[in-house]
C-alpha positions as CSV (number, residue, x, y, z in Angstrom):
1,X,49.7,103.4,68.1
2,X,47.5,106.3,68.0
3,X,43.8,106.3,70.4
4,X,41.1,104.9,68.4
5,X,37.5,106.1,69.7
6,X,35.4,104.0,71.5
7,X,38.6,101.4,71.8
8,X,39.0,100.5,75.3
9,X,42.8,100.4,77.1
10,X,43.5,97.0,79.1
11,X,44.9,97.8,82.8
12,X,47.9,95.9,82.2
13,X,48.9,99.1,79.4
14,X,49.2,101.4,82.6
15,X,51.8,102.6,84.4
16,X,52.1,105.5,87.0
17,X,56.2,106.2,87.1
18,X,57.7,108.2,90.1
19,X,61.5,109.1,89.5
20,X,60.6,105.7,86.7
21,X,59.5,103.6,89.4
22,X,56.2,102.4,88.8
23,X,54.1,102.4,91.7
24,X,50.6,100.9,90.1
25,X,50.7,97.4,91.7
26,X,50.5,99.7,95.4
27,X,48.1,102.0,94.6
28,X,44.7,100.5,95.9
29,X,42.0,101.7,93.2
30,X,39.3,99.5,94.0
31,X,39.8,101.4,96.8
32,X,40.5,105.2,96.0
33,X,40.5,105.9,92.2
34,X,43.8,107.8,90.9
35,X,42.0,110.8,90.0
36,X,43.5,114.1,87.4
37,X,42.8,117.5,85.5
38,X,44.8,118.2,82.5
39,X,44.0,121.6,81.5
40,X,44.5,124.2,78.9
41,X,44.4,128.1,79.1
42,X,47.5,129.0,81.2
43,X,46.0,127.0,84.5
44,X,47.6,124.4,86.6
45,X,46.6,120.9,86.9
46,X,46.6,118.0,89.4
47,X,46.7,114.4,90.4
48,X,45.9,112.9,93.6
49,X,46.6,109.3,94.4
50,X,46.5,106.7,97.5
51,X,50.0,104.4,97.6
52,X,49.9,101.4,99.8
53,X,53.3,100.8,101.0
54,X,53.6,97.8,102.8
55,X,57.6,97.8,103.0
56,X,59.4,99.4,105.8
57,X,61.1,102.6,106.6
58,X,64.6,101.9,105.3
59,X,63.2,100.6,101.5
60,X,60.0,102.6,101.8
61,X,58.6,103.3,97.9
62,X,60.5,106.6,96.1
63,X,57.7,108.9,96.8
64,X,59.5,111.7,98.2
65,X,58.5,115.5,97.4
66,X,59.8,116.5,94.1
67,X,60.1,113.5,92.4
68,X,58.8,113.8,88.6
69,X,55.4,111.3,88.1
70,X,53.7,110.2,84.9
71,X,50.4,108.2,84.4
72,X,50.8,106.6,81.4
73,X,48.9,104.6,79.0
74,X,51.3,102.4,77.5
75,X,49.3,100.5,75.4
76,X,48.5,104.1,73.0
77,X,51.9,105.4,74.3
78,X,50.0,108.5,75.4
79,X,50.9,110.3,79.0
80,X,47.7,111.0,80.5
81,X,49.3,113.7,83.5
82,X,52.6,114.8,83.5
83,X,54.3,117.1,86.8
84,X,56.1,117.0,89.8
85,X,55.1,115.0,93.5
86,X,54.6,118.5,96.0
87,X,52.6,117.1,98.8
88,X,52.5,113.2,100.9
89,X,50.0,112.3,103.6
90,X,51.8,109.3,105.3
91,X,49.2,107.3,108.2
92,X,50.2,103.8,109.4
93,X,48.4,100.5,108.6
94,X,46.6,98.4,110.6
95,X,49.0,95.7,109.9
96,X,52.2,96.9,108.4
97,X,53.6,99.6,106.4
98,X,52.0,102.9,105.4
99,X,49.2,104.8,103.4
100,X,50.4,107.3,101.5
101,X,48.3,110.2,99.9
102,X,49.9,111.9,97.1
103,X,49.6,115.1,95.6
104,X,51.4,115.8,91.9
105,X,51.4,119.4,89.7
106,X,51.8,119.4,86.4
107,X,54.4,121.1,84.9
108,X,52.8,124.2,84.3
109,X,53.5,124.9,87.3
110,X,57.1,125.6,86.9
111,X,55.8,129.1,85.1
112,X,55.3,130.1,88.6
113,X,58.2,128.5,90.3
114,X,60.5,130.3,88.1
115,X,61.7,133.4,88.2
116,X,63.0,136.4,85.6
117,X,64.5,139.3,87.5
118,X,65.3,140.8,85.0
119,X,64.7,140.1,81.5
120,X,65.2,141.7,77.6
121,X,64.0,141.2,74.0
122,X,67.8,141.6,72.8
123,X,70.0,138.5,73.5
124,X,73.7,138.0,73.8
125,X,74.3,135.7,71.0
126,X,77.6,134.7,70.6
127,X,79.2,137.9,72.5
128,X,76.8,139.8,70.5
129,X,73.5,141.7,71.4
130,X,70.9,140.9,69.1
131,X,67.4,141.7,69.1
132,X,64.3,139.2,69.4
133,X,62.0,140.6,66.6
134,X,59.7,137.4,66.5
135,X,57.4,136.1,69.8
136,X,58.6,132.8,68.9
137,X,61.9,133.6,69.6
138,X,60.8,136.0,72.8
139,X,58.9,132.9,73.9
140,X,62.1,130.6,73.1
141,X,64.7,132.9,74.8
142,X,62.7,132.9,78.1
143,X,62.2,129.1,78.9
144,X,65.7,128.5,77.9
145,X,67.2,131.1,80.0
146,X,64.3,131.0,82.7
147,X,62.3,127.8,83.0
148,X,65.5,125.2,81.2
149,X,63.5,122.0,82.8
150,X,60.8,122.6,80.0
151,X,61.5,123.0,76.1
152,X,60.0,124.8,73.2
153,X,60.4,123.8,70.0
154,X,59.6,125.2,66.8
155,X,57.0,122.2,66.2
156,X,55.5,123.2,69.3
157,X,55.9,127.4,69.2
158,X,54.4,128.9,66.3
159,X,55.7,132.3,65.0
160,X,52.0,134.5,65.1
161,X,54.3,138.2,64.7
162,X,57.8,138.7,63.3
163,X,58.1,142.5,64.1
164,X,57.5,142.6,68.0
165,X,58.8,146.2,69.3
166,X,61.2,145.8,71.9
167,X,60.9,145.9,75.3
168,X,62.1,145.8,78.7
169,X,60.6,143.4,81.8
170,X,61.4,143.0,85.7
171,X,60.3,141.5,88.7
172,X,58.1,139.0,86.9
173,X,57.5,134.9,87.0
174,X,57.9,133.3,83.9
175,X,54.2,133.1,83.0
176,X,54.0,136.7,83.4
177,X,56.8,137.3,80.7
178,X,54.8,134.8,78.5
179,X,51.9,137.1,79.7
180,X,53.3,140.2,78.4
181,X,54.9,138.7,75.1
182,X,51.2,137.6,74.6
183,X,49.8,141.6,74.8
184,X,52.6,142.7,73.1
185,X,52.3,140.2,70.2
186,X,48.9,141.6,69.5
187,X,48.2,144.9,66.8
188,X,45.4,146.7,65.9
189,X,45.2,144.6,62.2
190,X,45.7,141.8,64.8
191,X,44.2,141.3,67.8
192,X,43.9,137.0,67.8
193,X,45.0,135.6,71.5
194,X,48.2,134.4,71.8
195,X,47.6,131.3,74.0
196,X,50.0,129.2,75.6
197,X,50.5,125.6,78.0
198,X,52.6,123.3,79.1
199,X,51.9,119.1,77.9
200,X,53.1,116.6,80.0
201,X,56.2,116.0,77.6
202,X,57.3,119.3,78.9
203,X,56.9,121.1,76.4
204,X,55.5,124.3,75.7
205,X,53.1,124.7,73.4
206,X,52.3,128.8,72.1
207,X,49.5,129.7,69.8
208,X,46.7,132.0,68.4
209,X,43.4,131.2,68.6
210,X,42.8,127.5,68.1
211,X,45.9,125.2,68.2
212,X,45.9,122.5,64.7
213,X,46.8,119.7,64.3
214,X,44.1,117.6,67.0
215,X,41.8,115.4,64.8
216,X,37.8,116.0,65.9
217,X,35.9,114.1,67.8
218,X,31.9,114.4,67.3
219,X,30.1,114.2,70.2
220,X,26.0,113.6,70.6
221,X,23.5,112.9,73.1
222,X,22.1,110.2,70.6
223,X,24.2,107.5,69.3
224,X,24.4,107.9,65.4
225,X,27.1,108.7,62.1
226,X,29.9,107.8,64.3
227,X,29.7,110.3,67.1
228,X,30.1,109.5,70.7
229,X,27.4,109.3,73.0
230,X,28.1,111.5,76.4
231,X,26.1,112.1,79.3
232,X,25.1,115.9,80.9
233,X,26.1,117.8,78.0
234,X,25.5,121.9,79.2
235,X,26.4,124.9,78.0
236,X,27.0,128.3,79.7
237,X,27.4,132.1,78.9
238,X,29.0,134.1,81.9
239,X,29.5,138.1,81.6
240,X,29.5,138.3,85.4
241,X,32.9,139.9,84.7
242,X,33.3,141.3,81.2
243,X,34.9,144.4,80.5
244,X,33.9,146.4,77.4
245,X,35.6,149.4,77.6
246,X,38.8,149.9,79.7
247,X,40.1,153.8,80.1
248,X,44.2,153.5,80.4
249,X,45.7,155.8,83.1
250,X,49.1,156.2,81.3
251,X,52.2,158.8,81.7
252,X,51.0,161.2,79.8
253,X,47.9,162.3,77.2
254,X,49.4,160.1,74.7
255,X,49.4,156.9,77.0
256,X,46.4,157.6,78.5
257,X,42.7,157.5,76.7
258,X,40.1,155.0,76.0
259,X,40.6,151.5,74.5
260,X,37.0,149.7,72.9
261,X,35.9,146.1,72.0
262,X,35.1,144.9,69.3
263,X,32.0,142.7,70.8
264,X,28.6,144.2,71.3
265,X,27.7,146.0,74.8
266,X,25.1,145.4,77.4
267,X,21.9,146.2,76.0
268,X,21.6,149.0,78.6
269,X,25.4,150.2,77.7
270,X,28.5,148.9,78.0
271,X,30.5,147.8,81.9
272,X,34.4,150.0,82.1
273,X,36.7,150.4,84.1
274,X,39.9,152.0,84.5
275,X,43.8,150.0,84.2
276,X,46.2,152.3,85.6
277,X,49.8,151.7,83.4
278,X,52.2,154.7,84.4
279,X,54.8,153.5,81.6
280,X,52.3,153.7,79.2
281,X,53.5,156.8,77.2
282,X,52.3,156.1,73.5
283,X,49.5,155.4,71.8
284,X,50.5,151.6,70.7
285,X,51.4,151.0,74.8
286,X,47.7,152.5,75.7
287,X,45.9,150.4,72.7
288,X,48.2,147.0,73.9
289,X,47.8,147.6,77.9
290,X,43.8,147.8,77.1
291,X,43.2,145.2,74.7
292,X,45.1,142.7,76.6
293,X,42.9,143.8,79.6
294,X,39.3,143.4,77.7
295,X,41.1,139.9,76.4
296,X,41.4,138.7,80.1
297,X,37.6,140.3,81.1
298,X,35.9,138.7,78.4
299,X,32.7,136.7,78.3
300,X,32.8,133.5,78.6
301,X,31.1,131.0,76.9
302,X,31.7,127.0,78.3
303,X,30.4,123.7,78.0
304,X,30.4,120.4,80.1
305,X,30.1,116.6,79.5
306,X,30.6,112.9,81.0
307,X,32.2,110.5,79.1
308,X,33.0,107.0,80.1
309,X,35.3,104.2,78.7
310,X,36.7,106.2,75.9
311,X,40.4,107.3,76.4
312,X,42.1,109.7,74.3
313,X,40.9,112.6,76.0
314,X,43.2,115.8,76.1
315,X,43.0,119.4,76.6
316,X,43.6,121.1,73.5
317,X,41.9,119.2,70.7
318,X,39.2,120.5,69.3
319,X,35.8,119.2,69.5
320,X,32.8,119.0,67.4
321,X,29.6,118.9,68.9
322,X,26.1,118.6,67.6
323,X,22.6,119.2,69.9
324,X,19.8,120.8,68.4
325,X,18.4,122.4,71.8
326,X,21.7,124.7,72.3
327,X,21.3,125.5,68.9
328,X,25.2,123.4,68.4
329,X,24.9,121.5,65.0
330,X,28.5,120.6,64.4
331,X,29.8,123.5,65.9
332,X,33.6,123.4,66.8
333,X,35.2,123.9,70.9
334,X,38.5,123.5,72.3
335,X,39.0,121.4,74.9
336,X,40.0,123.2,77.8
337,X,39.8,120.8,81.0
338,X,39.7,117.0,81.6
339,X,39.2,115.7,85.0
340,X,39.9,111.3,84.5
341,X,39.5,109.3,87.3
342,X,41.0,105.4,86.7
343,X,39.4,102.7,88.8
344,X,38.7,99.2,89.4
345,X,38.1,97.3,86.9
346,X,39.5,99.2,84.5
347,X,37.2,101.7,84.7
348,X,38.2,105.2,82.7
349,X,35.5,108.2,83.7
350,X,36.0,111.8,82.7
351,X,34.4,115.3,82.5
352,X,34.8,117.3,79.9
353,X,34.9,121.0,79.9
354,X,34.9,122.8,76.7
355,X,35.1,126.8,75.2
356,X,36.7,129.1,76.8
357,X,39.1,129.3,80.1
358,X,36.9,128.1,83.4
359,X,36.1,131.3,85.3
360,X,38.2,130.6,88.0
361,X,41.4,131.5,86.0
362,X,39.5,134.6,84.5
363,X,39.2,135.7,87.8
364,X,42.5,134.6,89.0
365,X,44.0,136.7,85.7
366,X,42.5,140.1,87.2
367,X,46.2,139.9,89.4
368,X,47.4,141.2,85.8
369,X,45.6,144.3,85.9
């Protein structure tokens, strides 16, 4: 059944599969809590947990690196982290057996781990070359041919521009194809995001702006017409790195020239820089190489809160929040990171992180330049 807010899960509606064993009953969380990020905005998230494996060598728990984990909440039938085992710590016991301290991915991470050499917006269909017009179809040719361990649906890929020019790509990872399909799938008359992640059915999910579909949940620092009560609730604006105006270093004069926002500047002016693009040799290249740039140096505006005892939590639904000192009053957020840690008795924490993408993978997407 679908999560109910403020209904509490029972422990016995938990599992945490590896390769569809499920390891729970030896994972010590009165102990050390299993502990996880799920995350939107094109980053990578992780679990960590302790196994206490008290059999011997030879029938040792299936923990090996690469096996595919899932925490689950049975109960709601919800998978709270999704992705693949990369790293175990193995220590002996005092008595018997082993500790084992695992490390698990999610599946965004196969973005990275995959590869496209070379890659085309015209496909061979049926002995035939045909052309991708649509980034849905762009977005749908490259994990089937690059990245086949995920999926993208139509129900999970929306179709945001059905008259993408075509193009050419080599020597990139699968995210940055997606990267490119997302600058390229932008115009002048439409400059909305394109955003993109992976959820822990494998599946990817490709968007503008704010993905639908996620029911709001009202959040407070007062108990009161139905909202939930969380703890630390902040709120940050960070223009330690935004870009307002980029000047593209293209081929020629055509490819070459400035590229604005659309924001307002620095009171004292506005912060550029330069983007060097030596393919760029039109104007539409020059406006799409610096409006994708500005996209990935823009300001961000976050927000932060605790929550415990309430499941249900994922990245990607949309939030409303209302608190009268940030000046919020039903304003609407995307959820863009959840850190849940499970321990005993039954005890569900998480932090919350709302906005815009954490500045750690605005930083990390200057590698794009």
């Amino acid at each position: 059944m679908p999560w109910v807010p403020g209904v509490p899960a029972t422990s016995t509606g938990y599992q945490l599969l590896v390769d569809g064993v499920n390891v729970l009953p030896y994972v010590p969380i009165d102990e050390q809590p299993i502990r996880w990020e799920d995350e939107a905005g094109n980053s990578v998230a992780s679990m960590t947990f302790l196994a206490e494996d008290t059999k011997s060598w030879a029938t040792r728990l299936p923990l090996d690196t690469g096996a595919d984990v899932r925490f689950r909440d049975v109960a709601n039938d919800v998978t709270l982290f999704g992705g693949t085992l990369v790293r175990r710590v193995d220590s002996p016991r005092a008595v018997s057996g082993r500790w084992s301290e695992c490390t698990v991915v999610s599946y965004e991470s196969w973005l990275d781990w995959r590869i496209a050499p070379r890659w085309d917006s015209k496909a061979d269909i049926n002995g035939r070359n045909r052309k991708l017009l649509t980034d849905r179809a762009m977005v749908q040719d490259v994990i089937e041919n690059r990245c086949g361990m995920l999926r993208a649906p139509n129900a999970t890929v929306d179709l945001t521009n059905s008259s993408v020019p075509p193009f050419k790509l080599a020597g990139l990872t699968v995210r940055g194809v997606l990267e490119e399909i997302a600058d390229r799938a932008q115009t002048d008359s439409d400059p909305g995001v394109r955003r993109y992640y992976v959820d822990y059915e494998r599946r990817l999910h490709w968007y503008k702006g704010k993905e639908g579909g996620a029911a709001p949940v009202t959040v407070s620092l007062t108990d009161g017409g139905g909202s939930i009560v969380v703890e630390d609730l902040s709120l940050e604006w960070d223009a330690i790195d935004q870009v307002h105006h980029v000047y593209v270093r293209g081929k020629n004069n055509a490819g070459s020239g400035w590229v604005y926002n659309k924001g307002s500047d620095f009171q004292l002016g506005a912060r550029q820089e330069y983007v060097d693009r030596h393919l760029s040799d039109t104007v539409n290249e020059r406006n799409r190489a610096g409006r994708g740039y500005i996209r990935r140096h823009g300001r961000v505006r976050s927000g932060r809160f605790h929550v415990e005892q309430t499941d249900g939590w994922k990245a990607g639904q949309q939030i409303t929040i209302t608190e009268p000192s940030l000046g919020l009053s039903s304003d609407t957020f995307e959820i863009v990171r959840v850190s849940g840690e499970f321990s005993y008795p039954n005890v569900r924490a998480y932090d919350i992180e709302f906005g815009a993408a954490r500045r750690s993978f605005v930083k990390e997407a200057k590698r794009h330049r």
